[in-house]
C-alpha positions in Angstrom: -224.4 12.7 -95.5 -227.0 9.8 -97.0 -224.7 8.2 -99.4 -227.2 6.3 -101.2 -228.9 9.7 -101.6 -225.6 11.2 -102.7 -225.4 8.5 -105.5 -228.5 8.8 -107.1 -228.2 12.7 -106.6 -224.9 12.4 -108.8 -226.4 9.8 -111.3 -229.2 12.1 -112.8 -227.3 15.0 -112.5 -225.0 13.0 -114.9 -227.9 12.2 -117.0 -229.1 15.9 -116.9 -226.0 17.4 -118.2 -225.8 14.5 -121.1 -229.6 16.0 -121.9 -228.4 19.6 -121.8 -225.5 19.2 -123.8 -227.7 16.9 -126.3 -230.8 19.8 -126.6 -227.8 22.3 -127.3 -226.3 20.2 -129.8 -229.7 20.1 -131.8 -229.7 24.2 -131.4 -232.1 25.8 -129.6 -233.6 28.1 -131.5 -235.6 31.2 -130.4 -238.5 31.8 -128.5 -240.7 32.3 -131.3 -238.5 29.4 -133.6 -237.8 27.1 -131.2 -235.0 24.5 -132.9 -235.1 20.5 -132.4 -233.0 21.0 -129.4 -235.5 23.9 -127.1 -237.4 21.8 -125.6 -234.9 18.9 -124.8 -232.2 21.7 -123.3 -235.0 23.1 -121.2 -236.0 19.8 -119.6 -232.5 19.0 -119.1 -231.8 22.3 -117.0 -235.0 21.6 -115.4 -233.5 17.7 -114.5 -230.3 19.8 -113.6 -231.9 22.2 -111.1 -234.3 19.4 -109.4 -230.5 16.8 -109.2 -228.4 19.4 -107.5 -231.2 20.0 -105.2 -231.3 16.0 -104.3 -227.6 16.4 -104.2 -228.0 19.4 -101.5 -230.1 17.5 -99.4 -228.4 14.3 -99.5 -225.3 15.6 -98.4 -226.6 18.2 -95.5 -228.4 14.6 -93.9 -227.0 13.1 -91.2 -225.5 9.8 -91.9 -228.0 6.9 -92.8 -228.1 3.1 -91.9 -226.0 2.6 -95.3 -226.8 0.9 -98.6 -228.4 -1.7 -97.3 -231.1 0.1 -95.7 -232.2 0.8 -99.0 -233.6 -2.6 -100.3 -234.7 -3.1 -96.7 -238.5 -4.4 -96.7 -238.5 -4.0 -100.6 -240.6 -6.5 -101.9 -238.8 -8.0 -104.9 -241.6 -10.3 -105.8 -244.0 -8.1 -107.7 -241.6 -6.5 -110.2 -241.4 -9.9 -112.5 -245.2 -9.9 -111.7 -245.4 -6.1 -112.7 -242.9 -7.4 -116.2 -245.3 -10.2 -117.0 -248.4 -7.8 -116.9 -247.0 -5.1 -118.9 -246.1 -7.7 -121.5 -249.6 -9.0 -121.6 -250.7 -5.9 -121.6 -248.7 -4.8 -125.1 -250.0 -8.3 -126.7 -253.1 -7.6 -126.0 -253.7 -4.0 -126.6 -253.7 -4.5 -130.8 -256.3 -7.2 -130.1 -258.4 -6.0 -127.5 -257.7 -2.0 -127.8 -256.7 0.7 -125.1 -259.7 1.1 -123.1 -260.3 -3.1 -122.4 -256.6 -3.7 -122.2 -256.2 -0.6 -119.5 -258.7 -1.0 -117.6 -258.4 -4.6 -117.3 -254.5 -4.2 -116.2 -255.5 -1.4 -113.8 -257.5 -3.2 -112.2 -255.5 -6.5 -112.1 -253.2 -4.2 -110.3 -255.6 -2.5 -108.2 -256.6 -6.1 -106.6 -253.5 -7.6 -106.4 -250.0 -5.1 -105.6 -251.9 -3.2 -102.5 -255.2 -5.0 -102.4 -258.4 -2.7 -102.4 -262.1 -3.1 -102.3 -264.0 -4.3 -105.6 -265.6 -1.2 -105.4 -262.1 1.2 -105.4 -260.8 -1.2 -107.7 -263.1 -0.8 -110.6 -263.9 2.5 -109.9 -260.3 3.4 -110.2 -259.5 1.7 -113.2 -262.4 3.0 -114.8 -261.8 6.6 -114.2 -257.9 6.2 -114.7 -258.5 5.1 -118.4 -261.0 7.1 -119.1 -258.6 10.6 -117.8 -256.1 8.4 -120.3 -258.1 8.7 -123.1 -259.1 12.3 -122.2 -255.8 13.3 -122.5 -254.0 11.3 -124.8 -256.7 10.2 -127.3 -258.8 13.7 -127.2 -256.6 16.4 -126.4 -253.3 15.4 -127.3 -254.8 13.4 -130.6 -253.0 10.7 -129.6 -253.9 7.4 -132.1 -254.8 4.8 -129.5 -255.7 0.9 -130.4 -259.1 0.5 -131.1 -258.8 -3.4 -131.1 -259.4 -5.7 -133.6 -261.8 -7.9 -132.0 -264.1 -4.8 -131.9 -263.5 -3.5 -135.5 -266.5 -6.4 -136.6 
């Protein structure tokens, strides 16, 4: 049995029961009504299922290293790095808009967490905000910043 594995298994089930209870709180509804609570219960089963799944597995593993294995090699470094981008990146994005401010961050991120060529890293950025726009701006008719310094 991984305890590590155990623990976390245990921790969203806990959360995944809190979401169930909560989406049957709100009342689910019917199929063809669904109440405030449907879709929140569903997701929490969903959580439910996938946690006691992770708790299965965990416990039929033989025994790991221990909990220090975990943060072995973890390179603790690039999350205030990670913090400090995503903050610029919500100052900015009123200013400059969506598709400036994520495609600069992406490719910040691109060239400096797991370093790739100038080619991969402009390409990806560019085609990762654009499927973001796709989807949240066109399809899901999402309201996205268009920026202020491009508004004239």
């Amino acid at each position: 049995m991984r305890t590590a594995d155990v623990l976390a298994a245990l921790f969203w089930l806990a959360i995944a029961l809190g979401v169930v209870a909560s989406g049957w709180d709100l009342r689910l509804g019917t199929l063809n009504e669904p109440g405030s609570g449907f879709m929140i219960f569903w997701v929490g089963l969903a959580m439910t299922a996938l946690s006691l799944a992770a708790l299965v597995a965990g416990v039929r593993q033989p025994a790991g290293d221990g909990m220090a294995a975990l943060w072995a090699g973890t390179r603790w470094r690039l999350v205030p790095y990670v913090v400090v981008l995503l903050g610029l990146y919500a100052w900015l994005l009123p200013t400059l808009g969506f598709l400036t401010v994520t495609a600069l961050m992406l490719l910040v991120l691109f060239k400096t967490i797991e370093p790739q060529s100038w080619t991969v890293s402009i390409g990806g950025a560019v085609v990762s905000t654009a499927i973001a726009w796709l989807v949240f701006g066109r399809w899901l008719g999402t309201q996205l910043p268009p920026g202020t310094l491009w508004a004239g």
